[in-house]
N, C-alpha and C positions, 0 to 999 in steps of 0.2 A: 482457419476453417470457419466458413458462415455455416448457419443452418437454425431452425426452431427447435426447442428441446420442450415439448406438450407437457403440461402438470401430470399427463397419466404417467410420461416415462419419468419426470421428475421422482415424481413416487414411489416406482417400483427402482429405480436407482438408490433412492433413500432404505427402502426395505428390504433389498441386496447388501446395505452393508453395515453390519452391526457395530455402533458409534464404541462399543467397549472393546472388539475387535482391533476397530480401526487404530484409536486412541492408543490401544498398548504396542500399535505396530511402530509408535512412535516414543512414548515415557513410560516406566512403571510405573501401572495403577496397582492400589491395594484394594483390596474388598473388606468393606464396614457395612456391616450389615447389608440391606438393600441395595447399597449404593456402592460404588469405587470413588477413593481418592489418590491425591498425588500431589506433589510439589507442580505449582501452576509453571506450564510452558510460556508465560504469555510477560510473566514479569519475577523478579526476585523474587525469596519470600522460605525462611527457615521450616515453616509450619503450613502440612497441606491446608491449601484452602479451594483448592480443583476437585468439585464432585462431578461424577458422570452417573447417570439415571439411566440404567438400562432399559429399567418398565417406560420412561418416557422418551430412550431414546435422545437425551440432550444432555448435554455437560455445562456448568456454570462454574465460573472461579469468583469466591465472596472478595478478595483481596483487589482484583482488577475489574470486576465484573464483566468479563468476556466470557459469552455463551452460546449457546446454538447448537445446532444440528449438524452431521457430518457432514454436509456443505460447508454451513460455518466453519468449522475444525477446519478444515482443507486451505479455504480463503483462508484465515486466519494465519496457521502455520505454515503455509508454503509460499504466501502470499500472492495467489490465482485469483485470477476472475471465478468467475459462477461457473463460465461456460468449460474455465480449465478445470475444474473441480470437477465437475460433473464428466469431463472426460476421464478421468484419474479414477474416481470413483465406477465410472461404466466398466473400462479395464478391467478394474480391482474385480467384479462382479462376472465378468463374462456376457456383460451385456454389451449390444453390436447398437452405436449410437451411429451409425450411416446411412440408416433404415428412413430416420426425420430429416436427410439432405436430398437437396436436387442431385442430379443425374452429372451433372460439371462439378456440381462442390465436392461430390462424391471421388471423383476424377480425380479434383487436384489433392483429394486428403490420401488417397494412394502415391499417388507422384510426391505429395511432403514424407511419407512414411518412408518411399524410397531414397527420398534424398536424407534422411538424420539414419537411415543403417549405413549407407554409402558414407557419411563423417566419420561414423562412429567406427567401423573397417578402418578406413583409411589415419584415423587419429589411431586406433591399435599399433596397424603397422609402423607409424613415423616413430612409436614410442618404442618399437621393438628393434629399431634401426638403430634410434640411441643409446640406448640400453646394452646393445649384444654385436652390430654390424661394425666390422671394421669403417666403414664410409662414415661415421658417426664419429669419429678420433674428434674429431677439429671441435667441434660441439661439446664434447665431453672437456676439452679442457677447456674451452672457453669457461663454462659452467666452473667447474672450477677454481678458474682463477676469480670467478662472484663468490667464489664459495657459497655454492648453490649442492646443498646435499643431494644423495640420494634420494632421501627418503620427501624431499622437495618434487622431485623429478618423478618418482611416482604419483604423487599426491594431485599435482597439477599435471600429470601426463602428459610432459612436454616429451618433443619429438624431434628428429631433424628425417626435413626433405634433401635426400640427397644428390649432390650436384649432376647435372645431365638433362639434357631435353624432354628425353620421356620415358623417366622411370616410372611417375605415376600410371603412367597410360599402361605400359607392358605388363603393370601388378594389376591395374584395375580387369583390364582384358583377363589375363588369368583366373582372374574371380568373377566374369561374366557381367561386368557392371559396361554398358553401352556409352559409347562418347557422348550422346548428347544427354543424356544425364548427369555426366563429369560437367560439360559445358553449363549446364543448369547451374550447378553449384558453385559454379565460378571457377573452379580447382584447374581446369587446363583452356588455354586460348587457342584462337588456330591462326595461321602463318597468315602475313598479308597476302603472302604468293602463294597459289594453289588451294589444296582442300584438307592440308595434312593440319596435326594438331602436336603443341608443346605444353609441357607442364607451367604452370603459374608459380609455382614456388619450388626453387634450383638451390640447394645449398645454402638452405636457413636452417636456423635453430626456431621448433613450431609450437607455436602456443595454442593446443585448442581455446577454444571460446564457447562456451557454451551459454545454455539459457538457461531462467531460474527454476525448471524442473533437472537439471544437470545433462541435458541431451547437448550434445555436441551438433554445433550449426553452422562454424565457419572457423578460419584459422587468422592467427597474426602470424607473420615469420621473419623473425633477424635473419639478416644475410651474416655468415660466419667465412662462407668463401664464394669466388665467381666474379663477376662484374662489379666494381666498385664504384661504377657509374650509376646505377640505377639505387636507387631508396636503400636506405639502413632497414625501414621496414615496410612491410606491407603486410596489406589485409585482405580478407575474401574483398569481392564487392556484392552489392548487395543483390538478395539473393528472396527465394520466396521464403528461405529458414532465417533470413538473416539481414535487419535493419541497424545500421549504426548508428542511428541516434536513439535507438531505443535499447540497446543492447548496451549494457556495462558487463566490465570484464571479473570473474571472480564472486558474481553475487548470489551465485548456487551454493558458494562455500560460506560466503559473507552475512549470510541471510540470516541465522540465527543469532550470530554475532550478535548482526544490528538488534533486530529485536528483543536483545536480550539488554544489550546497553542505551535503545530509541538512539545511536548515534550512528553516522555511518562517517570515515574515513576517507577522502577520498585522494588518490595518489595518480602522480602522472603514469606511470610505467610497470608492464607487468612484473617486472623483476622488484621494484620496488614492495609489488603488494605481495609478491611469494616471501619477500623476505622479512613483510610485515608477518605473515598468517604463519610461518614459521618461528618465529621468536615470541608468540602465544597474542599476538593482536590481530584478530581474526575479523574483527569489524571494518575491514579494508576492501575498498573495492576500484576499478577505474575506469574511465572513459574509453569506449574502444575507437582509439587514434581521432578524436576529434573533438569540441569543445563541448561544454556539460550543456547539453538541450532541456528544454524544458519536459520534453518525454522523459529525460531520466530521473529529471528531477522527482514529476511525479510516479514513477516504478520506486523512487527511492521512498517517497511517504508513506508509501505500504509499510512499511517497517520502520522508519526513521521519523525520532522527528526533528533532529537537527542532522546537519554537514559540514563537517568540519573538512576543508581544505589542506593538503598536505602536497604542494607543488615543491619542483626547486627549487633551491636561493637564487639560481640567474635570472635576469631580467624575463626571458622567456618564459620562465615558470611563475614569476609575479606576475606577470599581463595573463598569463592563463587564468587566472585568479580571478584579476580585475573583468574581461571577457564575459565569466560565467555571472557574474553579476543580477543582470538583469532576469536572467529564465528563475535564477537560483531566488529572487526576492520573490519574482511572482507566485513562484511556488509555495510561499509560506512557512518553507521550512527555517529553522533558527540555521545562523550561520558563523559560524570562525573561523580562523585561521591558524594554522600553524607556522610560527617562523623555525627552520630551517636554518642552520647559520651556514652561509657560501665557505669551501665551494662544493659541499654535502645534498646528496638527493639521501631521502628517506634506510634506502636500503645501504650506502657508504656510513652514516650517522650509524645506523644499527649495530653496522659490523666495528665501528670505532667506538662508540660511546656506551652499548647494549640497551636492551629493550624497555628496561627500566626508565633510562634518560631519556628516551625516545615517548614515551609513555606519561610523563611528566609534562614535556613538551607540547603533548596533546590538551593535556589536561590545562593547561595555561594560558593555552590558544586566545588571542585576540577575538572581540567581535569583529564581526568583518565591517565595520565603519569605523570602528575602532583602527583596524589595518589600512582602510582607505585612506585615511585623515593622516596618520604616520607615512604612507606613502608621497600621498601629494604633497604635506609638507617638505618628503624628501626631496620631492622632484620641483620644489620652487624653493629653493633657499634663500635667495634672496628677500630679504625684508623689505620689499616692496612694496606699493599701493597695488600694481599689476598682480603681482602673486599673490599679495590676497584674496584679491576680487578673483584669482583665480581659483582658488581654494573653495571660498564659501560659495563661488559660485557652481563648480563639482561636487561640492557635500552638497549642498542645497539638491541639485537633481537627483544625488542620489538616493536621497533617506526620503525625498517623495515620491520617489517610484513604491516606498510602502505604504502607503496612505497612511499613515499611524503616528497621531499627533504628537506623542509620550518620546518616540525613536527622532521626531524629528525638534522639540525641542529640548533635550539631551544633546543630541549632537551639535544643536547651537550653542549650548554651552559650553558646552567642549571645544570646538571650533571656534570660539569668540576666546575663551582663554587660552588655547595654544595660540593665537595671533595678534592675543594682548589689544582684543578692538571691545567694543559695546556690543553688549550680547543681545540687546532690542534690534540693534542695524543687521547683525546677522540672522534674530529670527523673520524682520522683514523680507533680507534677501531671499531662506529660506520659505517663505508665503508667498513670495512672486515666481519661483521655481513651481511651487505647490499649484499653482494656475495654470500653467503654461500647460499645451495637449502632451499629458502624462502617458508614457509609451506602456507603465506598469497598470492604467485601466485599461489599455489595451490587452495586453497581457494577461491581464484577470482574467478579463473574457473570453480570453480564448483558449483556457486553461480547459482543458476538459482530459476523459481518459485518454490513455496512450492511444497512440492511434495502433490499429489492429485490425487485420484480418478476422480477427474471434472476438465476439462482441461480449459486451461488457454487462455484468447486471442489468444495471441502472446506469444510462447516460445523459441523465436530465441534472439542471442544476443545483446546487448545493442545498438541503431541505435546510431549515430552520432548528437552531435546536428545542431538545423537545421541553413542552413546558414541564412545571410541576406536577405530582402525577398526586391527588385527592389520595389518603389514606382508604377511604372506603372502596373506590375506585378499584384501588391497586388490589385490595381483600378479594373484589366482588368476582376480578378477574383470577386471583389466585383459585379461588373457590369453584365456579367456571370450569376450569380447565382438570381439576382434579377431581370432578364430577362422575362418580363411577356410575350411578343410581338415573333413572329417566325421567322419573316422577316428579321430582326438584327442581328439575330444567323446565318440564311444563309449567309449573306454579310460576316460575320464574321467569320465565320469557312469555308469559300471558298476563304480567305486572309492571314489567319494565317498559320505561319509555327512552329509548336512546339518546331522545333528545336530553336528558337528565347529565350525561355521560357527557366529561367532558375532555379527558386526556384524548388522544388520535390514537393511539396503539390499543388501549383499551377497548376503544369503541369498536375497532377496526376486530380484536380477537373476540367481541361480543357478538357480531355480526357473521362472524366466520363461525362461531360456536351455536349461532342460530340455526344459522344453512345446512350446518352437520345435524342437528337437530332434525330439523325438518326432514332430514331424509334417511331420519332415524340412523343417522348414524353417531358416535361418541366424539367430541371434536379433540381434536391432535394436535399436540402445539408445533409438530414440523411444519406441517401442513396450513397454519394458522401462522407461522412465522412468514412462509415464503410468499404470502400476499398480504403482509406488511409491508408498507412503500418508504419504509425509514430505515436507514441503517441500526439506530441503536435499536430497534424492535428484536431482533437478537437475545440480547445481553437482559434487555427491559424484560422480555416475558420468560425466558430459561431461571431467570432471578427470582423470579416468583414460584418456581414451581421447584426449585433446587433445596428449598426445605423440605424435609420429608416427615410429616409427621401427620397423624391421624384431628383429623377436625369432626370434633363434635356438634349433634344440634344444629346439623346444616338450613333443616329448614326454617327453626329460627334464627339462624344470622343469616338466611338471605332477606327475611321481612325487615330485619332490623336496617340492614343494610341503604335497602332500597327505601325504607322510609327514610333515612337520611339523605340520603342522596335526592328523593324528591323533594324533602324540606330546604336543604337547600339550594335545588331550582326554585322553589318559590321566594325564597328570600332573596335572590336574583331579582325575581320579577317582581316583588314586592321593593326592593331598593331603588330599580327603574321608573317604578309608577312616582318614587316620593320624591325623586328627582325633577319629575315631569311637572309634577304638582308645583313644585316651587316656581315655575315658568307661568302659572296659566293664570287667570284673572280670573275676580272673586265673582264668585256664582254664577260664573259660565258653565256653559256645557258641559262643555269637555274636561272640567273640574269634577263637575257633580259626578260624570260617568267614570273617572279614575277614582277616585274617593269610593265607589261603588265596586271598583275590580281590585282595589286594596283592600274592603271586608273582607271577601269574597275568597280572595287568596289567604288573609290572614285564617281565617274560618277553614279552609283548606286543608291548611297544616295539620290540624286537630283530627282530620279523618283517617279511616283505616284503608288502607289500600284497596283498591279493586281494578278488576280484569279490564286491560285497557279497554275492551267491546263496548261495557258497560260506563264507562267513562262521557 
């Protein structure tokens, strides 16, 4: 869905839903005095360090410093864009967000609504065929014999379609659902001959699919009986609910996992990860039927900061590996491997060795240049001059697709000692790979959010991080924002000169605390957050205001403040002129007139503040 979502609805979205509401619709909070606490959602931690601030409306955790507004919270924990938050949140509220869409986008957001009740129907009934239907035998003992539980089989609400032309079609008909909405969704094709239409999936075993809000958008489906000619498996095609390269299977479930470990898992096969998330490794997630893109890559950074690879032991699931390579460096995230020992997939291993050894395995995982280099070694045995040059000449492209001097001469050493050569001739080779047109700065640049229909916060690129933030600075804005009194603000913004201000967030909530000012109104750090154009602005100002305690004497610690902070804008400008000084030639001009704007400033310092008018 596109559409503008205006600061007015922004606002009353944000004053629909009470951040201590919301929050407990998710961890227990406790109430301490003013404030609620809690074991932080965001990272480990024995001892709460997650306060939530009803009067302001923001939660900050001192342990990770993630903080913000029910927006924040939503992004955060669910790991949404703005625009999916803000939808979650309109819901939550009974607020009607179609009112800010054109007249089409409006259109197709009814046609999406139709088609995820139309899955989420049609995924009940497959699960209740399995479940209860005689036509479901074959399925159920396949299951089975994976030693695939029950209580598996609810959880992931697997299903089977059962064998026949058009039993979808005669249920959906029953339930009033139109064929060319089934066609929409991919779920039935129609004949080459004529006008008639067949079901898309005959006698599989049906894996919904869903998205990271857990709505159901498309299906995978084993064949279990039928035609032995056609695919082991298939999938929806893609659809308006449903993009395969940006869609990973399992990461509704997976989600918290990851961000509770920053690692995500990633396994070929859905039976693999039900039998990971089953035996308590729940940080698993997998490709739906196609190689790791760089869209998943980055849906997986939201939560992760590494990927660990958990393919087959057969060749095919090594080259899987090898394949995802390049999306997976561009992306930044750290990467390893897991070996596997042949002829075991992930979910065989579990059931023979249990979750513990499997869990180990993880934990021991190769880097993945680490793996590359054990590979290619595999695959040139030969102690050859050929299969060296073949070697260092694959490592070498490969470790400079990361621009990263550290990774690539490491892995020269490494690679000059597994081939027993001089570690200078391989960092050479690897500095002529380093030159050649690198496919990973291509790749950089063209990293950006997932691609989507529903637009993203912010889709400019990457800010800078932010610099050091002036202790007085950081007070001036703490002070600022917890400003209950009007009179203090006047003295105070008819003293200050912004130029003085030098962090970006500060100045940017001084500025915003202005304008609320001026139009007499009390400035709001939601509101003061959401036109900060940095992401840590967040975590940076909820931080400041997440102590709670009474400040005395405010309007001498704003003089005090602000005379420091202009004494040192002059000592700036006083350190520039003596700089300049050293350049200039004796008894010129332009000496005498700096030597005259260094009194001048020096003498400065020594004064009492006044109204910038009077300045």
């Amino acid at each position: 869905m596109s559409g503008f979502i205006g600061p007015e609805l922004v606002e009353q979205i944000r004053q629909a839903n009470d951040i201590v509401e919301l929050i407990q619709s998710y961890i227990p909070l406790k109430r301490t005095g003013g404030t609620w606490k809690a074991l932080c959602p965001f990272h480990n931690e024995k001892t709460p360090s997650f306060h939530v601030n009803p009067q302001r409306q923001t939660y900050y955790c001192f342990g990770c410093n993630k903080g913000g507004d029910v927006f924040n919270f939503l992004k955060d924990y669910e790991g949404l864009s703005f625009f999916e938050a803000a939808q979650r949140l309109a819901d939550r509220a009974s607020i009607e967000l179609t009112t800010t869409l054109d007249h089409g986008t409006s259109q197709r957001s009814e046609r999406k609504k139709a088609l995820l009740q139309l899955h989420e129907q049609i995924a009940h009934r497959w699960h209740q065929v399995l479940l209860e239907d005689p036509q479901g035998e074959k399925a159920r003992t396949y299951l089975q014999s994976r030693n695939v539980s029950l209580e598996a089989i609810k959880h992931f609400q697997l299903g089977y379609a059962p064998l026949g032309w058009d039993h979808l079609i005669r249920w959906s008909r029953g339930k009033n659902y139109d064929i060319p909405l089934l066609e929409e969704g991919g779920l039935i094709l129609q004949k080459q001959t004529g006008k008639d239409y067949y079901d898309r999936f005959r006698g599989r075993l049906m894996f919904p699919i869903h998205d990271v809000q857990g709505r159901c958008i498309a299906f995978s489906g084993r064949l279990i009986e039928g035609d032995t000619k056609v695919g082991k498996y298939i999938n929806s095609p893609e659809t308006q609910l449903f993009k395969k390269g940006h869609t990973i299977y399992g990461l509704d479930k997976a989600k918290r996992a990851i961000l509770k470990t920053k690692s995500a898992i990633i396994c070929e096969g859905q039976l693999d990860l039900i039998a990971c998330h089953m035996a308590g490794i729940e940080n698993v997630v997998a490709p739906q039927g196609t190689a790791l893109t760089l869209q998943h890559a980055t849906l997986l950074k939201r939560y992760a900061e590494e990927i660990v690879l958990c393919f087959d032991a057969d060749e095919a699931g090594q080259n899987a590996a090898i394949r995802s390579m390049d999306d997976l460096i561009a992306s930044g995230l750290n990467l390893r491997v897991v070996k596997i020992p042949h002829p075991h997939d992930p979910d065989s291993y579990i059931q023979e060795h249990g979750h513990e050894a499997f869990s180990q395995r993880v934990d021991q995982a190769d880097g993945f240049f680490d793996f590359l280099l054990q590979r290619l070694r595999a695959s040139h045995p030969q102690n050859t001059d050929k299969d060296r040059m073949l070697i260092v000449q694959s490592m070498g492209q490969a470790v400079a697709k990361t621009r990263h001097a550290v990774i690539m001469d490491t892995y020269a050493q490494k690679t000059a000692h597994l081939l027993n050569v001089d570690v200078d001739a391989v960092r050479q080779e690897f500095k002529q790979a380093s030159r050649t047109p690198a496919a990973a700065v291509q790749l950089r640049e063209s990293l950006s959010p997932m691609a989507s229909d529903e637009p993203e916060a912010h889709l400019s690129a990457p800010l800078p991080p932010l610099p050091h933030c002036n202790a007085q600075e950081y007070w001036l804005m703490k002070l600022v924002l917890s400003e209950e009194e009007e009179e203090p603000l006047e003295w105070l913004f008819s003293h200050l000169d912004l130029s003085w201000i030098q962090h970006p967030i500060v100045r940017t909530v001084l500025v915003g605390a202005l304008d609320a000012h001026a139009n007499h109104k009390k400035p709001e750090a939601p509101e003061i957050i959401r036109q900060c154009d940095h992401p840590e602005a967040s975590s940076f100002i909820t931080e400041a205001l997440a102590e709670a305690r009474s400040i005395p004497s405010r309007e001498r610690q704003y003089e005090e403040l602000l005379k420091r902070l202009r004494n040192r804008f002059i000592d700036h400008q006083i350190q520039t002129r003596k700089s300049r000084l050293a350049t200039l030639a004796d008894n010129s001009e332009e000496q005498i007139q700096t030597m005259t704007e260094l009194m001048s400033l020096r003498h400065s310092k020594n004064q009492p503040l006044t109204p910038l008018a009077e300045v």
